[in-house]
C-alpha angles and dihedrals in degrees: 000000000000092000087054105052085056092058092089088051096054100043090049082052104055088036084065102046093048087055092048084051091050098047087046090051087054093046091045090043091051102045087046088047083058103043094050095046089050089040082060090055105048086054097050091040094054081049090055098049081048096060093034089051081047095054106050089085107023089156093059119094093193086051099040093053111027105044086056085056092044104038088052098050091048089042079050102040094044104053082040092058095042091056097033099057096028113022115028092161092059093072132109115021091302099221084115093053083050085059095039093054087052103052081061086245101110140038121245110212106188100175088065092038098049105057101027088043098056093039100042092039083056102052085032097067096026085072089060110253124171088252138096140229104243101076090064090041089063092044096055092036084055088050087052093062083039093057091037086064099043095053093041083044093224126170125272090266099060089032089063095040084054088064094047094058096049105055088048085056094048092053099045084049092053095048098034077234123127113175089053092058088065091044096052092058092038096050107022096036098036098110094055096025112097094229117209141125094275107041086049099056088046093064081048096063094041100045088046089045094050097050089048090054089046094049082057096065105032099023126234100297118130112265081236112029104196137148116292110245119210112235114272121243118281083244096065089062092099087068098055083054096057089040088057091048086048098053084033088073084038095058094045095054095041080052091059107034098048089052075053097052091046090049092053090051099046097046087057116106111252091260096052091039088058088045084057103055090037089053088052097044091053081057102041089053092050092047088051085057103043096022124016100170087070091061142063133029094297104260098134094022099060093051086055091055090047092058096036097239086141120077109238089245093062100049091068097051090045085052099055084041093053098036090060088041083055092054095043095056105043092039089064096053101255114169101249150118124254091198103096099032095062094043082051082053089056092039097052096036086042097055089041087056089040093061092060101041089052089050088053103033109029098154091057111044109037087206148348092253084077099065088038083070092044086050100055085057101044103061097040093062092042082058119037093027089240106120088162098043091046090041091053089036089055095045089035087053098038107032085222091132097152090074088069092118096050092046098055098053096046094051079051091060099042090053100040088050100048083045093054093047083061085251116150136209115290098236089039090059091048099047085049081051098049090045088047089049093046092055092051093052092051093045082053096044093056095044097057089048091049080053103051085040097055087046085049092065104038086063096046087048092051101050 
C-alpha cells in the first residue's frame, strides 16, 4: 500500500524529468543548428576571400601561382597550430572522441572544442585539404550537449544522452539530413548510446530542431541536387552485389592504410613533422591552382560528376589522387571530417563503374548516375560499418528515393565484404588508436618522473 501511494510521486517525477530532457535536446538541437550553419559560412566566406585575394592581379604569373601556395601552407599551418599547442583533442574529425566520451573512456572539454574547433575546421579546410566539414560539425555539436548539461548541472545520464543528441544533430545539420542524424547515433553509437524511449525521442527533437535552423538560414533545397533515377529492373541486382563486393575491398584497404598514414606522421621528430605539412600544403596549393577536383571536400567536385561534366578516364585517376589526399591530410592532424570525401570517393569510383556496366549492359541500367548513388552509399558503409545510416544520407542528399532497393543490397555487400576481410569500423579503429596512444603517453610519463626521482634521490643521498 506504501509502494502505491508513492506511484503518483514517481510518475510526476519522471513526467518532469522527461520534460527537463526534451526541453535540453531542443536547446542542444538549436544551438548545434546555429553553429553548423555558421560553421558553413565561415567556410564559404574564407573560399570566397581566397578567390577575391586571387583576383586582384589576374594578369600576374608570380601572383597567380605563388599566393595559392602560400595561402594554402599559412591557412594549413595555422589550423594545424592551433590544434596542435591548445587543443590537441579537437583534432581529426572527432567523431571518434564523441564515441570515446561515451563509452565513458575519454573526457570531453567543450570549452576547448568548441572554439578551436570552429576556428581551426575553418582554416583548415580553407587551405584546401581533402576533408570535410561534418565531422567537426558532430564533434562540436557533441561538446554543446556537453556544455547544456553542464550549465543545467544534470546527472551523468542525461549528461551522456546530451551528447548523443548532439552529435546526431550535428550530423543531420551538416548534411541537411535529419533522419541520418538518428541513425547515426542508433546504429554507429549503439554500443556506447544508452538506448531507451526517452533518450531516443530526445535525439529526435534536436536532430529535427538543427536541420530547421539550418534550413533558416540555407532554405529546403537537397545537399546534392542531381537528376532522379527510376528504379532499375529486379534483374540488375546481381550488379549492385558485385558493386558492394567491389567497394567492400575498397573500403578495407582505404581503413589500413589510412591507420598507416596517421603512424608515420606521428613517429617523425617535430621538425620533420612541420617540413612535411609544409611540403603538402605546397601541393595541395598547386593542385588548387592546376587541378581543383582533386582537392577539397568535394563540395564543388560531386555536383560535376552528377552531371557528368568529368570524362570517365579521368574519374579513376581523380579517385586514387583524392584517396591519398584523404590519407595526408588526416594522417597530419588536421581538424576535419572524413564524411563527404569519402562519399566524393563513392561518387567519383561509382560513375566511373557505372559507365561500364551501362556499355555492356545498356537494357538493364538506364544510366551510370545510378551506380554513382550506389556508390555514395557503398563506400560509406565498407568504411564506417553504418549500411543504414550510408543507405538514408545518400537518399536524404539526393531525393532518389526510388533506388532504395539497389542501395540497400549493395551497402550489404560492402559491409559484409569489409566484415569478412577482418576489417573494422573507421572511427572504431581510431578510438582503439587514441586510447592505445593515451596509454603510451602515461607509461612514458611515469617513467620519466620515476627517473628524475630516482635521480632525485640519488643526489640527496649523495650530498
Amino acid at each position: 500500500m506504501r509502494s502505491l501511494r508513492k506511484l503518483p510521486y514517481i510518475l510526476a517525477k519522471e513526467r518532469s524529468h522527461t520534460r527537463l530532457l526534451f526541453f535540453l535536446g531542443i536547446i542542444v538541437g538549436i544551438l548545434t543548428g546555429v553553429v553548423a550553419s555558421f560553421f558553413i559560412i565561415s567556410f564559404d566566406y574564407l573560399c570566397s576571400f581566397r578567390g577575391y585575394l586571387l583576383n586582384l592581379f589576374p594578369l600576374s604569373f608570380i601572383w597567380q601561382w605563388g599566393f595559392p601556395i602560400v595561402f594554402s601552407i599559412i591557412f594549413l599551418v595555422v589550423g594545424i597550430w592551433i590544434v596542435r599547442y591548445f587543443a590537441p583533442e579537437a583534432g581529426g574529425s572527432g567523431v571518434h572522441e564523441i564515441e570515446g566520451f561515451l563509452g565513458g573512456k575519454r573526457q570531453l572539454n567543450w570549452f576547448k572544442v568548441l572554439p578551436f574547433k570552429f576556428i581551426a575546421g575553418s582554416i583548415t579546410l580553407a587551405s584546401g585539404v581533402d576533408l570535410g566539414r561534418e565531422g567537426p560539425s558532430i564533434h562540436m555539436g557533441g561538446a554543446i550537449g556537453k556544455m547544456i548539461s553542464s550549465r543545467f548541472k544534470v546527472n551523468h545520464e542525461i549528461t551522456h544522452i546530451l551528447v548523443a543528441a548532439g552529435a546526431g544533430a550535428g550530423l543531420a545539420a551538416a548534411f541537411n539530413a535529419p533522419l541520418s542524424g538518428i541513425l547515426f547515433v542508433v546504429e554507429e553509437m549503439h554500443s556506447r548510446f544508452n538506448y531507451s524511449f526517452k533518450s531516443l525521442q530526445c535525439v529526435v527533437v534536436a536532430c529535427f530542431c538543427s536541420v530547421f535552423v539550418l534550413r533558416l538560414f540555407f532554405g529546403q533545397a537537397p545537399d546534392l541536387p542531381m537528376s532522379h533515377y527510376f528504379a532499375p529492373p529486379l534483374a540488375s541486382l546481381w550488379i549492385f552485389v558485385i558493386c558492394g563486393i567491389f567497394f567492400g575491398v575498397l573500403g578495407y584497404i582505404f581503413n589500413r592504410y589510412l591507420v598507416f598514414f596517421l603512424d608515420y606522421f606521428s613517429a617523425l621528430s617535430n621538425k620533420s613533422y612541420w617540413i612535411h605539412v609544409v611540403v603538402l600544403a605546397a601541393i595541395i596549393g598547386v593542385l588548387t591552382k592546376v587541378y581543383p577536383d582533386v582537392t577539397g571536400g568535394g563540395y564543388v567536385f560531386n555536383p560535376r560528376v552528377l552531371t557528368f561534366q568529368i570524362p570517365v578516364i579521368a574519374l579513376f585517376i581523380i579517385f586514387f589522387v583524392r584517396m591519398l589526399g584523404i590519407w595526408l591530410c588526416c594522417g597530419i592532424g588536421a581538424a576535419g571530417g572524413l564524411f563527404i570525401p569519402m562519399l566524393a570517393l563513392g561518387i567519383c569510383l561509382g560513375m566511373w563503374f557505372g559507365f561500364f556496366v551501362n556499355y555492356w549492359f545498356p537494357s538493364l541500367i538506364a544510366s551510370p548516375g545510378i551506380f554513382s548513388v550506389a556508390g555514395m552509399g557503398a563506400f560509406l558503409a565498407a568504411t564506417v560499418g553504418a549500411p543504414l545510416t550510408g543507405i538514408v544520407i545518400v537518399v536524404e542528399m539526393t531525393m532518389n528515393y526510388a533506388l532504395i532497393l539497389p542501395l540497400i543490397i549493395t551497402c550489404f555487400s560492402a559491409s559484409m565484404t569489409t566484415y569478412f576481410l577482418g576489417g573494422n569500423p573507421i572511427y572504431e579503429i581510431l578510438l582503439e588508436r587514441t586510447l592505445r596512444l593515451e596509454q603510451k603517453k602515461n607509461r612514458d610519463n611515469l617513467k620519466q618522473a620515476e627517473k628524475v626521482n630516482r635521480k632525485f634521490c640519488e643526489e640527496h643521498k649523495a650530498t
